[in-house]
C-alpha positions in Angstrom: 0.0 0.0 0.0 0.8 3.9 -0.3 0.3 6.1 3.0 1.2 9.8 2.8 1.0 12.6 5.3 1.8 16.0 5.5 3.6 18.3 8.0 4.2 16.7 11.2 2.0 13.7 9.7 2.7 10.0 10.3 2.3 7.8 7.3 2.7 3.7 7.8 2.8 1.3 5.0 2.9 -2.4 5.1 4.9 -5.0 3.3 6.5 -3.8 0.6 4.6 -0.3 0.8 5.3 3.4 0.4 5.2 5.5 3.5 5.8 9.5 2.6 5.6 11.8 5.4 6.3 15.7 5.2 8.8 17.8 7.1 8.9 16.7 11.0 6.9 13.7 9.9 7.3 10.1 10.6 7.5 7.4 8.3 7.0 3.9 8.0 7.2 1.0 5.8 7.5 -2.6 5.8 9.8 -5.5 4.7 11.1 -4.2 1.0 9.3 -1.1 1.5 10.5 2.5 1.1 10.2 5.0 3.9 10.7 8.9 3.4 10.7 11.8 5.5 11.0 15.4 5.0 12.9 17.7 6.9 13.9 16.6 10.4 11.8 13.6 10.2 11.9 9.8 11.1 12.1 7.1 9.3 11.7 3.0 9.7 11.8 0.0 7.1 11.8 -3.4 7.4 13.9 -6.3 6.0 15.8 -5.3 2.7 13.6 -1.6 2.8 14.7 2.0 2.4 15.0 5.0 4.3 15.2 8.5 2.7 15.4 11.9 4.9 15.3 15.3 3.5 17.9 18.0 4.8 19.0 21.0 3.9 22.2 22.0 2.1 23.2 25.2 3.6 26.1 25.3 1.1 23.9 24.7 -2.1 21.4 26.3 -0.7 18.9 23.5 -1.7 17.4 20.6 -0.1 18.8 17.2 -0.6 18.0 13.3 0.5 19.9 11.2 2.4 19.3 7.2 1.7 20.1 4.8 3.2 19.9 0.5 2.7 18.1 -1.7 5.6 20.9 -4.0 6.1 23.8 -2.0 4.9 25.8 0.3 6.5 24.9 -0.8 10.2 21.1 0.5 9.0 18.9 -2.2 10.6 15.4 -3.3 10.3 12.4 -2.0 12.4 14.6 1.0 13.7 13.4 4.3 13.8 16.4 6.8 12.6 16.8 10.5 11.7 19.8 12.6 10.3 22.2 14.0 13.2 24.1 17.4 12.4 26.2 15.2 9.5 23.4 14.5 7.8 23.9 10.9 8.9 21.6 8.3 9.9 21.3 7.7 13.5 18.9 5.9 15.6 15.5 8.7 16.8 
């Protein structure tokens, strides 16, 4: 399935599913599902899913998404994560 919020919104989408969720939002998707947040959100996959986080680039003054692979990278499944001041992904 698809779920999509807006600001502050949560969006949760099962197995395999799409969970989009706008700035300060939370999102959530299932195993081989793709979860993104906007600015200064959270996101969680399951098994073999992906996380995307929007943050700002203050240098090219644009935004830009981190991504990151459940099961790479120390990234595990069922975690809730969010960007630290790096713009890396650590656990919420």
């Amino acid at each position: 399935g698809t779920a999509t919020a807006g600001y502050s919104g949560t969006a949760t989408a099962g197995y395999s599913g799409t969970a989009t969720a706008g700035h300060y939002g939370t999102a959530t998707a299932g195993d081989l599902g793709t979860a993104t947040a906007g600015y200064s959100g959270t996101a969680t996959a399951g098994e073999k899913g992906e996380i995307r986080i929007k943050f700002w680039d203050k240098k090219a003054e644009r935004y830009r998404t981190a991504q990151g692979y459940i099961g790479e990278d120390g990234i595990e499944p069922n975690v809730a994560y969010k960007l630290n001041e790096k713009n890396e992904f650590v656990r919420a």
